[in-house]
C-alpha positions as CSV (number, residue, x, y, z in Angstrom):
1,X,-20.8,-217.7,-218.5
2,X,-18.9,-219.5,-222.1
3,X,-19.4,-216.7,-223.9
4,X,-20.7,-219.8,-226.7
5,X,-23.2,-219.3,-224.9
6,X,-24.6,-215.5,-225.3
7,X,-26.7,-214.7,-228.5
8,X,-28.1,-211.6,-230.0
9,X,-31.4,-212.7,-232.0
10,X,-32.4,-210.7,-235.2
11,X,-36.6,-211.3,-235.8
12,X,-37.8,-210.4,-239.0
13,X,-41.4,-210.5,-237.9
14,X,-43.2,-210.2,-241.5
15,X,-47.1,-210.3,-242.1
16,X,-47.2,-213.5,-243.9
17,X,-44.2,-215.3,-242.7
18,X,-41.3,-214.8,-240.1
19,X,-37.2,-215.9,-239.4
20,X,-34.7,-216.0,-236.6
21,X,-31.2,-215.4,-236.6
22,X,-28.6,-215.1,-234.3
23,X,-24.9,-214.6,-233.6
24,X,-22.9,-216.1,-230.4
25,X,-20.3,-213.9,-228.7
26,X,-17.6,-216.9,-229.5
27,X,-17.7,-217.3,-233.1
28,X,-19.0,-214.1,-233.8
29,X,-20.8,-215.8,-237.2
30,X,-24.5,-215.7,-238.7
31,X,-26.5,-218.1,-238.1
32,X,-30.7,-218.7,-239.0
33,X,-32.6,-221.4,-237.0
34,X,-34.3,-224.0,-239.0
35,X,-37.6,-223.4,-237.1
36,X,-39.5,-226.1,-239.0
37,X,-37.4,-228.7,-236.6
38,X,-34.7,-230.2,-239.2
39,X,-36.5,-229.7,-242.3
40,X,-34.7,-227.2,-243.9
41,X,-37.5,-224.2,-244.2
42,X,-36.2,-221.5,-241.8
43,X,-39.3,-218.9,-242.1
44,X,-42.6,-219.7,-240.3
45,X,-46.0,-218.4,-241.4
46,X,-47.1,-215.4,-239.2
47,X,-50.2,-217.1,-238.0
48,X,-51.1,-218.5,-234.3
49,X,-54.3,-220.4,-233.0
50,X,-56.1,-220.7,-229.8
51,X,-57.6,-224.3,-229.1
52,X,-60.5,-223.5,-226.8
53,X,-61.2,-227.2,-225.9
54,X,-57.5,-227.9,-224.7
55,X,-56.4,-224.1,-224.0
56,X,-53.0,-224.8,-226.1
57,X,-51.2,-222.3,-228.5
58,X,-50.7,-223.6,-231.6
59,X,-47.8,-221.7,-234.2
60,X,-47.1,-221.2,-237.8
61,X,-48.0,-224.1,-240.2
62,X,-49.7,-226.7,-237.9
63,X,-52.1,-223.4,-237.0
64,X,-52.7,-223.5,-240.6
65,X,-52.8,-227.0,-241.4
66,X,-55.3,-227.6,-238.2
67,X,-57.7,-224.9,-239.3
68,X,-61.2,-225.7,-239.2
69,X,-60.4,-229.1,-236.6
70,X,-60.6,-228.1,-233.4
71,X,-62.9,-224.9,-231.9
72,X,-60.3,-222.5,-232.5
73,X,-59.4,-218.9,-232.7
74,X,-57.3,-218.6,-235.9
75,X,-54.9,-214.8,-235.6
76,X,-53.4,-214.1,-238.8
77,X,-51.6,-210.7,-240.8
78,X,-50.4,-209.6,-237.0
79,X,-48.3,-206.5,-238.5
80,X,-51.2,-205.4,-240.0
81,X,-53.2,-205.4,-237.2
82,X,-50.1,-203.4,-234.9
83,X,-51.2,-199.6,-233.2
84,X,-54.6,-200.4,-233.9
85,X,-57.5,-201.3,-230.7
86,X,-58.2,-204.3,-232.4
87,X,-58.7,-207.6,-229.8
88,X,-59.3,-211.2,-229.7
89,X,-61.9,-212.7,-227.3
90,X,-59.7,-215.8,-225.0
91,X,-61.4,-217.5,-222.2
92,X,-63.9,-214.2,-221.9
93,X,-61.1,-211.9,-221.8
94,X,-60.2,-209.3,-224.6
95,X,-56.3,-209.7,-225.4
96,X,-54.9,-207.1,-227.0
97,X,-52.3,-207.3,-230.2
98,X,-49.8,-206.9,-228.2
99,X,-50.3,-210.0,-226.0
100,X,-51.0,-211.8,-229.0
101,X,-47.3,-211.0,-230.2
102,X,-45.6,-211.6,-227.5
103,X,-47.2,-215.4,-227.5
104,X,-45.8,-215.3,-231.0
105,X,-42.4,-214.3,-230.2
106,X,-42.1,-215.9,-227.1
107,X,-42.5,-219.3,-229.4
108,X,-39.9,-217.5,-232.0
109,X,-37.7,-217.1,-229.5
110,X,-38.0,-220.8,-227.8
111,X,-36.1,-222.4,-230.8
112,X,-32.9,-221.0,-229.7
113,X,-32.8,-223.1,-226.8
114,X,-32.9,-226.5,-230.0
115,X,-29.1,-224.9,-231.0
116,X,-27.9,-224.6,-227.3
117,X,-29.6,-225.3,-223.9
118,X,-27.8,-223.0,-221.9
119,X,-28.4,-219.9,-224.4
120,X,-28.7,-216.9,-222.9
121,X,-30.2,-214.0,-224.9
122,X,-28.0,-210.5,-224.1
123,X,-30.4,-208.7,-227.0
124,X,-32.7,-208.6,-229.5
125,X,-33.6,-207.0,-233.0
126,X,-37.2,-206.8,-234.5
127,X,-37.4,-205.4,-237.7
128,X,-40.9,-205.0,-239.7
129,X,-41.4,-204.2,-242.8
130,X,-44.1,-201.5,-242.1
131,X,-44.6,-197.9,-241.1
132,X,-43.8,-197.6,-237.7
133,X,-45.2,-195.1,-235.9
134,X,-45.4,-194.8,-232.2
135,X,-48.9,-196.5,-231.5
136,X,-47.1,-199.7,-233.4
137,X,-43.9,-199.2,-231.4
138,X,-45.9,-198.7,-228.3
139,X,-47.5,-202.4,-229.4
140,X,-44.1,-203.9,-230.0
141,X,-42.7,-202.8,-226.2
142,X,-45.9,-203.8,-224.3
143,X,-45.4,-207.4,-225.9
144,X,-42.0,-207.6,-225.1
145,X,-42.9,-206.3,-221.5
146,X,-45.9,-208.7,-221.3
147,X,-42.6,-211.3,-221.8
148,X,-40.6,-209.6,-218.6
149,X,-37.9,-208.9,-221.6
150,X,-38.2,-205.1,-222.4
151,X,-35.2,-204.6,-221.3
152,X,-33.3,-207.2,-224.2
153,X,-35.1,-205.1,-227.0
154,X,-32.5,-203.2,-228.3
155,X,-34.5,-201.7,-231.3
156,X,-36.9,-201.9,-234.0
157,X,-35.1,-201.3,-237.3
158,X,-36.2,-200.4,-240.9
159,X,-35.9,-204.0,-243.2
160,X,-34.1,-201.5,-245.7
161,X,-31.2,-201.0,-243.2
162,X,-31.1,-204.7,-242.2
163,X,-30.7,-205.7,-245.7
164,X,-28.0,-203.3,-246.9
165,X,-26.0,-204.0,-243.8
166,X,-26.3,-207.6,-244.4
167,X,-25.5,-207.5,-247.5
168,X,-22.5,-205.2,-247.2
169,X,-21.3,-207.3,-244.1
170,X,-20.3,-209.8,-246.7
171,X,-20.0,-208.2,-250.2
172,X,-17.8,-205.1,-250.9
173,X,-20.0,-202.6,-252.9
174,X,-18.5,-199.6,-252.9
175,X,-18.6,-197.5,-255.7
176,X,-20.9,-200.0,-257.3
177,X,-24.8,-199.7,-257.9
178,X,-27.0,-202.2,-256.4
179,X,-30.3,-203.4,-256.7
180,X,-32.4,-204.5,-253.5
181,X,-35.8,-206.8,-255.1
182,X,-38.5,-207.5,-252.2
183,X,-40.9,-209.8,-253.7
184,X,-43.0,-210.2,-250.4
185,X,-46.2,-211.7,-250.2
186,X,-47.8,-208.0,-250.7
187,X,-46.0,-206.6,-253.2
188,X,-42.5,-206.6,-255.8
189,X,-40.5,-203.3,-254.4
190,X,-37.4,-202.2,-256.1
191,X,-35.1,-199.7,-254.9
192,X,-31.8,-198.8,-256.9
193,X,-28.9,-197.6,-254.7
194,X,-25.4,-196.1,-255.5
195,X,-23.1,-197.4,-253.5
196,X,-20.6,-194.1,-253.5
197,X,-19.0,-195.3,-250.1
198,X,-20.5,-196.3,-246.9
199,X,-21.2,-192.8,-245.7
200,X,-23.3,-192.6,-249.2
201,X,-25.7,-195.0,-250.1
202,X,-27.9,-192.5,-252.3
203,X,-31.5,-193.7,-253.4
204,X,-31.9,-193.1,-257.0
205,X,-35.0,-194.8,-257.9
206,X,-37.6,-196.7,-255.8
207,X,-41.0,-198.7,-257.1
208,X,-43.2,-201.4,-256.2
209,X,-46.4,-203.6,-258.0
210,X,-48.7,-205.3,-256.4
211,X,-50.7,-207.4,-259.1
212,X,-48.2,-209.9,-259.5
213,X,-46.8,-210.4,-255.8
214,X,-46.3,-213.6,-254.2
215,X,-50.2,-213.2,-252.5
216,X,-51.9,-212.9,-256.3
217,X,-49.6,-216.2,-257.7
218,X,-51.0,-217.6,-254.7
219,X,-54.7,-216.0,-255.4
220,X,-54.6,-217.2,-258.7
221,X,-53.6,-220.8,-258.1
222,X,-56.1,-221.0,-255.7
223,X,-58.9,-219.9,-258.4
224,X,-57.6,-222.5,-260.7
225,X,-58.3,-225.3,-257.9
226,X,-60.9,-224.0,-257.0
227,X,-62.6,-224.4,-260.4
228,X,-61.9,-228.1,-260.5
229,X,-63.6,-228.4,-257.6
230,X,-66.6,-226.8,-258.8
231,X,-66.4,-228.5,-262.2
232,X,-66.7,-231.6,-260.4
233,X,-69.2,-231.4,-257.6
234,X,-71.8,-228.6,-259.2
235,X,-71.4,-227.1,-256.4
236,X,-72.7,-223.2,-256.2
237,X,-72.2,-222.5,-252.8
238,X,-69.8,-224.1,-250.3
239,X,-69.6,-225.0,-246.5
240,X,-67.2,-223.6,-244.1
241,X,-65.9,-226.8,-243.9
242,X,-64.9,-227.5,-247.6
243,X,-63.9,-223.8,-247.6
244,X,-61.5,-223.9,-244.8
245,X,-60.4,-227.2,-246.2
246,X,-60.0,-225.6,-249.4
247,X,-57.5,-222.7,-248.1
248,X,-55.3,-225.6,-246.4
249,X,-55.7,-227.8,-249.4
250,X,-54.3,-224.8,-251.6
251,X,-51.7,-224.1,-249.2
252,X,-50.4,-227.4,-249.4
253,X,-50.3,-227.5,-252.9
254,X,-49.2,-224.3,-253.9
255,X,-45.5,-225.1,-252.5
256,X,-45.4,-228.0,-254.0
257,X,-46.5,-226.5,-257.3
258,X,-43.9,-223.8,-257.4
259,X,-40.9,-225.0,-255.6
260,X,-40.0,-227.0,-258.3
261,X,-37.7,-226.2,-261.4
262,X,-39.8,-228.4,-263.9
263,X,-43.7,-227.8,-264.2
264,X,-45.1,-230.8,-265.3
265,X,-49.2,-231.8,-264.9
266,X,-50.0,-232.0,-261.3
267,X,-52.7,-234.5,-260.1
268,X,-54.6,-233.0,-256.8
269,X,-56.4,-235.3,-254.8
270,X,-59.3,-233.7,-253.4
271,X,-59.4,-236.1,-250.4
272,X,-61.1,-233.8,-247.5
273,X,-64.6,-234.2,-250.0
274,X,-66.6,-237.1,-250.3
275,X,-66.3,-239.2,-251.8
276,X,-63.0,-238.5,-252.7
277,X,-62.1,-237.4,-256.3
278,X,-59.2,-236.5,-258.4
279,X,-58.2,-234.0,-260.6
280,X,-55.3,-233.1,-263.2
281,X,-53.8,-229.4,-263.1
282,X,-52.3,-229.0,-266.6
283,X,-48.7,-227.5,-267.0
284,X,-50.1,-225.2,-269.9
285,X,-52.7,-224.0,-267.0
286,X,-49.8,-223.3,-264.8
287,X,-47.6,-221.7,-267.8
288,X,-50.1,-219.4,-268.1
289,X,-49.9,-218.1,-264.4
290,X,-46.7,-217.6,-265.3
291,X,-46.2,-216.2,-268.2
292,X,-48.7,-213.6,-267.3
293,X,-46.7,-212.8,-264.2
294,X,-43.2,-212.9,-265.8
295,X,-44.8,-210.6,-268.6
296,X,-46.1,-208.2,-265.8
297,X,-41.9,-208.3,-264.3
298,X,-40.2,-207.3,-267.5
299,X,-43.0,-204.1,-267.4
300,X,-42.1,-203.5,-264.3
301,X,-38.2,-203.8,-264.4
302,X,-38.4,-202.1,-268.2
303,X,-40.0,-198.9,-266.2
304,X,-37.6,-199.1,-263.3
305,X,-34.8,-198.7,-265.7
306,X,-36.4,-195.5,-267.7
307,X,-34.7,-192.4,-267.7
308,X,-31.5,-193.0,-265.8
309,X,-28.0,-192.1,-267.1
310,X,-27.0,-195.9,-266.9
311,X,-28.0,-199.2,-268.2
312,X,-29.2,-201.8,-266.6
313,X,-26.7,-204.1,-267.2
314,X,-24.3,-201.7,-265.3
315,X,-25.9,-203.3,-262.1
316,X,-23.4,-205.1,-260.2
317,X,-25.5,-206.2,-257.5
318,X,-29.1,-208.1,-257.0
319,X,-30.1,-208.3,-253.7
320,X,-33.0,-210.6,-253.3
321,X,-35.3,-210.8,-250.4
322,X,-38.6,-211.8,-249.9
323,X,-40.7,-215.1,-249.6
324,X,-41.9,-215.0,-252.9
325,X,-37.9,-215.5,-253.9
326,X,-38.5,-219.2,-253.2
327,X,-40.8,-219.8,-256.0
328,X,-38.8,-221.7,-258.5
329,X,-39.4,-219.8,-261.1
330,X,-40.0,-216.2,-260.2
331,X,-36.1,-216.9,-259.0
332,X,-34.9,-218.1,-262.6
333,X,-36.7,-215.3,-263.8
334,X,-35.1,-212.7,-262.2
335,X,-32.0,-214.4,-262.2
336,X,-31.9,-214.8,-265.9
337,X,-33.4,-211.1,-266.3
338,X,-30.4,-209.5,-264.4
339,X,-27.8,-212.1,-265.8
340,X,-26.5,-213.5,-262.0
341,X,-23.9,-215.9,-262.2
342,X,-24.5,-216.4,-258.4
343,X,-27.5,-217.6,-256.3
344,X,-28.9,-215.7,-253.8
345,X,-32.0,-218.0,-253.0
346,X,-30.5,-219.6,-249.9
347,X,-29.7,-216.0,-248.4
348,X,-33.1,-214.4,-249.6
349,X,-35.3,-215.4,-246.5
350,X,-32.9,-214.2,-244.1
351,X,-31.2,-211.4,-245.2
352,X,-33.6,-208.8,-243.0
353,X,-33.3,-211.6,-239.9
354,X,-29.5,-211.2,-240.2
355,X,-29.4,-207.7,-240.6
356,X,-30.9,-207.2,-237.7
357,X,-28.7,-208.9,-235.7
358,X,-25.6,-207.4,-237.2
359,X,-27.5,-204.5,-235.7
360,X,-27.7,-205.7,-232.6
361,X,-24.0,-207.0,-232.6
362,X,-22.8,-203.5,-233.4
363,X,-25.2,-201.8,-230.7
364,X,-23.5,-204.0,-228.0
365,X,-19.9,-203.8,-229.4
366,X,-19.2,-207.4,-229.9
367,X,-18.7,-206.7,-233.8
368,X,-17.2,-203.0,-234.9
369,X,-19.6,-200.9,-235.5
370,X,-20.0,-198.9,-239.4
371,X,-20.8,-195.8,-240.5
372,X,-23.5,-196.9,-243.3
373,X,-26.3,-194.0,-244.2
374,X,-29.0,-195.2,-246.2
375,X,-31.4,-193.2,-247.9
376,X,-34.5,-194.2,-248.3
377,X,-37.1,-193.0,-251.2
378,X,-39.6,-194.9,-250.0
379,X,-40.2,-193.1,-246.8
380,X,-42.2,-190.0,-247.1
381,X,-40.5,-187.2,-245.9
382,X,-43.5,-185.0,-246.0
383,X,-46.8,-185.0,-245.3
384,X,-48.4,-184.8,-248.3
385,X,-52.5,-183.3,-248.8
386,X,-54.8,-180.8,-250.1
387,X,-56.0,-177.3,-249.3
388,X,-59.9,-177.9,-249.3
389,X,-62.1,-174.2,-248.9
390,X,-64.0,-174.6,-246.0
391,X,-66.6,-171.9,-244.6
392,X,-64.4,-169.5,-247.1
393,X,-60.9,-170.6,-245.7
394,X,-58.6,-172.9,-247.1
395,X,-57.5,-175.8,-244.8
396,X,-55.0,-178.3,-245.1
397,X,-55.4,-181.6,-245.1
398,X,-53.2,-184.9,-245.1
399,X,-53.5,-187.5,-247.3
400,X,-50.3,-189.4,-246.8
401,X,-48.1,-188.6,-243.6
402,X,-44.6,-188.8,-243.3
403,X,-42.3,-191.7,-242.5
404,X,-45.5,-193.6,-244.1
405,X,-43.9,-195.7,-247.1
406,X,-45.4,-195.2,-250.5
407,X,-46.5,-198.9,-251.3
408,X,-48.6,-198.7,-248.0
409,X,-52.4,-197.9,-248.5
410,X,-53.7,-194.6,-247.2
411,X,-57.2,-193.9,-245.6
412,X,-59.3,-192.1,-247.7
413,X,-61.0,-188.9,-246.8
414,X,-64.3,-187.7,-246.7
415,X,-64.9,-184.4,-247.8
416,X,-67.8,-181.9,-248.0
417,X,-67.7,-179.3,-250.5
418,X,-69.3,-175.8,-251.0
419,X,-69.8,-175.8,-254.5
420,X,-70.4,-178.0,-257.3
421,X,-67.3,-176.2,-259.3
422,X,-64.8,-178.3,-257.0
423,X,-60.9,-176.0,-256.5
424,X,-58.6,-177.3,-254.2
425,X,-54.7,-177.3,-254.2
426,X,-52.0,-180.3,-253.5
427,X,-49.2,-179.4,-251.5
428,X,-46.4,-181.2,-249.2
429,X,-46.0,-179.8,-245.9
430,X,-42.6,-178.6,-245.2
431,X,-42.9,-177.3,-242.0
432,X,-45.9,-176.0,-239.6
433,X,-46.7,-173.4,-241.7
434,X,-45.0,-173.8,-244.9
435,X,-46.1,-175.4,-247.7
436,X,-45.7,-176.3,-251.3
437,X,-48.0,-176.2,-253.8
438,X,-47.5,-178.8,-256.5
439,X,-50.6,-178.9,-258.2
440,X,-53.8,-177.2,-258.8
441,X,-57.0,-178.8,-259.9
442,X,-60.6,-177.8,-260.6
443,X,-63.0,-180.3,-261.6
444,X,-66.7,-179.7,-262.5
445,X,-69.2,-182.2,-261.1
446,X,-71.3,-182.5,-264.4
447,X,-74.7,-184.0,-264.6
448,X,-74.6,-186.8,-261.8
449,X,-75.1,-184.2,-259.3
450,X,-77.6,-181.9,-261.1
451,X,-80.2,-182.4,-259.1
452,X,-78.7,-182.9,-255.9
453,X,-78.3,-180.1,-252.7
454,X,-74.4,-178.9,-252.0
455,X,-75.4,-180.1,-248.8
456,X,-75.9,-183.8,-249.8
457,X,-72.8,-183.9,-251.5
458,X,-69.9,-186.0,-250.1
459,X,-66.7,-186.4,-251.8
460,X,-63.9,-189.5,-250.9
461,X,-60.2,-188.1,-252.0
462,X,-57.0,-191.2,-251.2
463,X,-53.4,-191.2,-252.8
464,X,-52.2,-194.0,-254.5
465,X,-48.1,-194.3,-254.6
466,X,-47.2,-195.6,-258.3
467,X,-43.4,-195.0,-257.4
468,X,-41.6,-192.5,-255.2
469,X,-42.1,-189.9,-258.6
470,X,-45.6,-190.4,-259.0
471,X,-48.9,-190.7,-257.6
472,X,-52.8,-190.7,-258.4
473,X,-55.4,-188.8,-256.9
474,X,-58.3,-190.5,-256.6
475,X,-61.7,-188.7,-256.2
476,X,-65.1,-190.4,-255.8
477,X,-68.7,-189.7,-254.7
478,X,-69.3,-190.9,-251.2
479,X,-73.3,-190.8,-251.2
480,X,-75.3,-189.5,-248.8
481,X,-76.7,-192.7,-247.0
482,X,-80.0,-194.1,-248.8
483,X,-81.4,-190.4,-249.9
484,X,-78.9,-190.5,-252.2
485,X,-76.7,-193.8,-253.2
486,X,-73.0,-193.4,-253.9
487,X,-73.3,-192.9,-258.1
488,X,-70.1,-193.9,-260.4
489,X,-68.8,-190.5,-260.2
490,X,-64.6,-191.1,-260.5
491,X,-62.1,-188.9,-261.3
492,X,-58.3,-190.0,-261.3
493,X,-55.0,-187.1,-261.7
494,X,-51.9,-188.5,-262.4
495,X,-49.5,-186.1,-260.0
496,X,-45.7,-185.8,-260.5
497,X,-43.6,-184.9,-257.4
């Protein structure tokens, strides 16, 4: 076989939109498929549909766009959903997660046959941006096994260490500082690295938000037409057919909306409602989405930058990733922020993608393999908890686990207490039976619980990541079922690490 015509394939397989690339063993050169068909977008939204009525699989947009149409089954946020028992009734039968992915990437990886017919596929990288642990891993293999491809799957990477390599595959950083910015549908992450050579990519700083990520823009635009629609039918309540129409209406618009470098007044026609009607979206009403959100970024980015022996215009390198990237503006924003006299918008989709197939180059040795160690502060390392007394012994118990990441939410606990004078200890677990203790805390219930039995008293406790530095514990009553309703008992402790 041409050697034209072997290809590793790198999948970032996100949980709001996904990209292939791939590399031939001839040219030895990266390459993304344009997966929309020759229209230039080359990520696809994570969502699939199954038409009941003619048994067909429908992918990405046109799922979208055909919501509500048809009597369909519509699967979105599929990383979310991965190690879980969750499944999806199809012709009577329950499919798991896993078959549901590998319909997805069996269509991902169809659209390497559009650059060459008689491609064969010798491996393949996935790479989420999630905590992996081995009920999600377990979910990735069974899908590629439902396929009859386990064997291609050469590994799941970490999007950290897909983006790094990519980026240092074509840019020499060393003994530079670098900043990577994920503006993801979920959340804006930054992570400051110091490039000291490629055996030494030290973490020094890591942090996230997420009240101004791509998802709340998108949130917010959606209230604003929404509103007009309102304003102009009275309505109070609305169908599931103006709301799904709605959703794809937004959709639509949003994009064109925000991929634009001028905001000017937008006029939406509101054409799925009858009769039809129009209305104008104002550019000051579209300012102030984004001046609120540009407001929230220099916060953010001013706190990144706090308390570190260098300035931040000793950063050499922004690397941008992330679908919000390709909203016009959040891109001259950040560009103009971090003064880049070079534009990384083209690359900012597919950096993780191609990552992960320099990944898989080096695994199969048709590139040289590097020695690149990346830290990463995002990744606990520890579980982290709290010794509760119970039946006059302390216990411990996690809150956080390790290898979770810190902008990923964390189940809370339900606790029972022995007294209404409320001691317990936070500690990280270093080993089976060694811990450290990092804080203590005593809280007194006061007068909510006055009248209430110990007994009936039920405490929630979660940990809320602010950056890899900080966190809050969170403490609230839980109630106990209709005897006694959940009351507006909260207590928050700021904890530094």
């Amino acid at each position: 076989m041409n050697d034209a015509d072997k290809f590793i394939i790198g999948i970032d397989l996100g949980n709001h939109s996904s990209v292939v690339s791939y590399m031939d063993f001839d040219k030895k050169s990266l390459e993304v498929i344009d997966i929309s068909g020759g229209y230039g977008k080359i990520s696809i939204p994570t969502v699939l549909s199954y038409n009941m009525d003619t048994k067909d699989w429908v992918f990405g947009e046109y799922a979208i766009l055909n919501r509500g149409f048809s009597n369909e089954i519509i699967i979105e946020n599929i990383v979310e959903k991965l190690g879980t028992d969750i499944t999806f009734n199809i012709e009577n039968k329950q499919k798991s997660i896993s078959y549901i992915l590998s319909k997805f990437i069996e269509y991902l990886l169809e659209s390497i046959k559009n650059i060459n017919p008689n491609a064969k596929i010798e491996g393949i990288v996935l790479s989420i941006s999630s905590y992996i642990n081995d009920e999600i891993t377990k979910d990735i293999q069974n899908a590629f096994s439902i396929l009859g491809i386990e064997e291609l799957l050469i590994s799941i990477a970490n999007d950290k260490e897909c983006i790094l390599k990519s980026y240092f595959y074509q840019n020499d950083m060393i003994g530079d500082k670098a900043l990577i910015i994920d503006y993801s549908n979920r959340q804006v992450r930054a992570n400051l690295y110091d490039i000291k050579n490629r055996n030494n990519l030290k973490c020094i700083k890591a942090s996230f938000k997420e009240d101004i990520a791509e998802g709340k823009i998108f949130n917010k635009t959606k209230d604003l037409i929404l509103k007009k629609f309102i304003e102009e039918t009275g309505k109070l309540e609305l169908t599931d057919y103006e709301r799904l129409n709605l959703d794809t209406f937004v959709y639509q618009q949003f994009d064109i909306i925000f991929q634009r470098q001028i905001i000017s007044d937008i006029k939406l026609y509101y054409n799925f409602y009858y009769p039809p009607f129009q209305k104008i979206l104002t550019k000051n009403e579209l300012f102030s989405i984004m001046i609120n959100v540009e407001k929230e970024l220099n916060s953010f980015f001013n706190k990144l930058f706090e308390d570190l022996d260098f300035k931040e215009k000793e950063i050499k390198n922004v690397i941008l990733c992330g679908g919000g990237i390709e909203i016009d503006f959040i891109h001259r924003y950040i560009k103009s922020r971090f003064c880049l006299d070079k534009n990384f918008k083209t690359k900012a989709k597919r950096i993780v993608s191609d990552g992960a197939v320099l990944i898989g180059a080096r695994e199969i040795g048709i590139i040289k393999e590097d020695n690149l160690q990346i830290e990463d502060l995002e990744k606990l390392s520890h579980d982290i908890g709290v010794f509760m007394l119970k039946e006059e012994e302390k216990v411990f118990v996690p809150l956080a686990y390790k290898n979770s990441f810190i902008w990923q939410k964390f189940d809370k606990k339900v606790f029972l207490i022995e007294s209404k004078k409320i001691e317990f200890s936070i500690a990280i677990k270093n080993s089976s039976e060694d811990y450290n203790i990092i804080n203590n805390i005593c809280i007194d219930l006061g007068e909510e619980f006055l009248e209430r039995d110990i007994k009936t008293i039920r405490l929630l406790l979660e940990i809320d990541f602010k950056s890899n530095k900080e966190f809050i514990l969170r403490i609230e009553d839980f109630g106990f079922g209709e005897i006694f309703p959940k009351t507006s008992f909260k207590r928050e402790i700021y904890i530094n690490l």
